[in-house]
C-alpha positions as CSV (number, residue, x, y, z in Angstrom):
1,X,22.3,-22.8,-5.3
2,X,25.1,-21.3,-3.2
3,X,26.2,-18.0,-4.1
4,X,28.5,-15.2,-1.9
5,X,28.2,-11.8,-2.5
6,X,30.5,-9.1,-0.8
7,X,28.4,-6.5,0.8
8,X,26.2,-5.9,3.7
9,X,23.5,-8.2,4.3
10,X,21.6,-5.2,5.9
11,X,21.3,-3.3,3.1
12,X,20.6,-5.7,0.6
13,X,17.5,-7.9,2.2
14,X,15.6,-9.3,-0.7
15,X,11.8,-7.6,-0.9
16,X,9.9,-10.8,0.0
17,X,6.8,-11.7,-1.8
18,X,3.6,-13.1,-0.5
19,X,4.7,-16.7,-1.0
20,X,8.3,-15.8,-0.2
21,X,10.2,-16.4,3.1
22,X,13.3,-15.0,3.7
23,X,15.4,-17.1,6.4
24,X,18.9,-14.5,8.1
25,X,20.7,-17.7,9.6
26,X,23.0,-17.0,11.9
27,X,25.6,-18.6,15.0
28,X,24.7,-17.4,18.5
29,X,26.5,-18.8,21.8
30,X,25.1,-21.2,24.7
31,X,26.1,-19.4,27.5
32,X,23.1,-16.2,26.2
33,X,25.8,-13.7,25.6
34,X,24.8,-11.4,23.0
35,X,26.8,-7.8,22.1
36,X,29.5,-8.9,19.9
37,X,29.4,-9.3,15.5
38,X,26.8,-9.8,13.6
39,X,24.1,-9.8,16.4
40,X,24.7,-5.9,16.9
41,X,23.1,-4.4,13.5
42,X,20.9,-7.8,13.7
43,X,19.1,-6.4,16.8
44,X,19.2,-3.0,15.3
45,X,17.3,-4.1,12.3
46,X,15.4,-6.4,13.9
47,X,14.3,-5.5,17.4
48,X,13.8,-8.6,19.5
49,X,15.9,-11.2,18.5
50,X,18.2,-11.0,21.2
51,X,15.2,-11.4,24.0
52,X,14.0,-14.1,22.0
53,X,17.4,-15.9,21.9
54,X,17.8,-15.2,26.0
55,X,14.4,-16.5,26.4
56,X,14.5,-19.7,23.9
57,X,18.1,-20.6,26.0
58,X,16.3,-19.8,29.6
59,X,13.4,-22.3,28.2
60,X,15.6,-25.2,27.3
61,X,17.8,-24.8,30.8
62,X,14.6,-24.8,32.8
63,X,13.6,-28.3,31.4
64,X,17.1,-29.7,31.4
65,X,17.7,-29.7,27.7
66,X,20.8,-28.9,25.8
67,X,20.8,-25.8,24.1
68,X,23.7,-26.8,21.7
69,X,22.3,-27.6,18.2
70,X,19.0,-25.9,18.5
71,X,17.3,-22.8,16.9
72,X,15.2,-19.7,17.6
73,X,13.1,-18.9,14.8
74,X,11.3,-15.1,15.1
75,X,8.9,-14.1,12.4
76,X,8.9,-10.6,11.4
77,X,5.5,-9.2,9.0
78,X,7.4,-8.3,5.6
79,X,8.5,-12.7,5.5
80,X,11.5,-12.1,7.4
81,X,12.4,-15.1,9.8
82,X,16.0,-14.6,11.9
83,X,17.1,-18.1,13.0
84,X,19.1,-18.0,16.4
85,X,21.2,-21.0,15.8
86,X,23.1,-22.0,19.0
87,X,26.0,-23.5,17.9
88,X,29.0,-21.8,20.4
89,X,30.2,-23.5,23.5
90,X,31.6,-20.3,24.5
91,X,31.6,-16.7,24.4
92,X,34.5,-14.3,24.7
93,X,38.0,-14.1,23.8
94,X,38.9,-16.5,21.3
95,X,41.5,-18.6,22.7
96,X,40.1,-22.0,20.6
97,X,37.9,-22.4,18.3
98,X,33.8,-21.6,19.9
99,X,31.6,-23.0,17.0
100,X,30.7,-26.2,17.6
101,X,30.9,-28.4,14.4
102,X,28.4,-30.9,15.5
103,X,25.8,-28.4,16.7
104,X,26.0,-26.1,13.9
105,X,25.0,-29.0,11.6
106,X,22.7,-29.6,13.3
107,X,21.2,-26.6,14.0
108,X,21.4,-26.2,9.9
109,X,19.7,-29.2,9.7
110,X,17.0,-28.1,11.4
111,X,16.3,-24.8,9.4
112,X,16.8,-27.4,6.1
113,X,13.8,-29.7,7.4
114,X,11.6,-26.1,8.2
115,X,12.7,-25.3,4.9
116,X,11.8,-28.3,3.1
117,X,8.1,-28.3,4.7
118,X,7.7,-24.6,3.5
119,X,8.7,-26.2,0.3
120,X,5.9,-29.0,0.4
121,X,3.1,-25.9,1.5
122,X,3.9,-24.6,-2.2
123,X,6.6,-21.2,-0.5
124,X,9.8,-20.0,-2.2
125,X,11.9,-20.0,0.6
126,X,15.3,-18.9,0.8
127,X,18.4,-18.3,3.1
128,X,20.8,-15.4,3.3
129,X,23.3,-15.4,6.3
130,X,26.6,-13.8,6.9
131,X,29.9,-15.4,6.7
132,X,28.9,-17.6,10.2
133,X,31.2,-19.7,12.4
134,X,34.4,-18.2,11.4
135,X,34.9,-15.0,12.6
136,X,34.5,-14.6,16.5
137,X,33.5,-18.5,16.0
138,X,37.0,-19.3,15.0
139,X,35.9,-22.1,13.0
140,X,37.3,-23.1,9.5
141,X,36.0,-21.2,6.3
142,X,36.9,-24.7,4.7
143,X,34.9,-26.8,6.9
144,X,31.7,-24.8,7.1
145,X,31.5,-24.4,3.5
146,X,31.8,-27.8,3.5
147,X,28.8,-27.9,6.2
148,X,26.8,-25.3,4.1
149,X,26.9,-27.5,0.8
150,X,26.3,-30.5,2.7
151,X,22.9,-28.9,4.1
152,X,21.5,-26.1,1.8
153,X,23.3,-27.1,-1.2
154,X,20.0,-27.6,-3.2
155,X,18.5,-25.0,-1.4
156,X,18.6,-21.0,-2.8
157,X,21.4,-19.8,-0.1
158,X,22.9,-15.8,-0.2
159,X,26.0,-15.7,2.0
160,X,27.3,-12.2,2.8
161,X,31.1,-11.6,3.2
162,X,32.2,-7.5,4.5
């Protein structure tokens, strides 16, 4: 179940329960710039992501991997779990489109299979995200809500629009 609510994300995070998991899902860059949308009150309300999301892209360069498609997950104590998705080519001024289709799905495909495995241990959990991809991403609100049903369509998704 999809739903969008207008508001900030920040101020209305779901109290998780003890069987509850609360997923924030959001689009970072390759290239580990970080100081620019969402990421600014994320790191503010979560302290740590952004090392986290410098580290996980220093890891994957060291061994000759491709950051593009992958995620970060970083646990916090009250069932909070910010996914780094690294789905950008590029960081900056938007001159084209960043997000990168292909590596966004799969980078949602990846939290869906976490997701589904929380599922099989007997969790509730859910997603909430902000409106990703098409802001500084420059991607199509069309194409990524196509994207979102396609992956988390079954799956209990809050998407936050300011």
């Amino acid at each position: 179940m999809i739903k969008v609510i207008k508001g900030d994300l920040f101020k209305n995070l779901p109290v998780t329960l003890e069987n509850e998991i609360t997923y924030i899902f959001h689009i970072c860059n390759a290239q580990k710039q970080w100081g620019a949308g969402f990421v600014i009150p994320l790191e503010r309300a979560f302290p740590g992501c952004k090392d986290s999301y410098k580290k996980h892209i220093d890891f994957l360069i060291k061994y000759n991997r491709e950051p593009l498609g992958t995620c970060d997950f970083i646990s916090f104590l009250d069932g909070i779990v910010v996914c780094n998705a690294v789905a950008q080519d590029n960081s900056g001024k938007r001159t084209k489109r960043l997000v990168n289709y292909a590596a966004m799905s799969a980078s949602m495909k990846v939290l869906r299979d976490v997701i589904l495995e929380d599922i099989k241990q007997g969790l509730s959990p859910r997603i909430i995200c902000p409106r990703f991809a098409v802001g500084i991403g420059g991607g199509s609100q069309e194409v990524v809500d196509d994207f979102i049903e396609w992956h988390w369509g079954d799956l209990d998704v809050t998407i936050y629009e300011l």
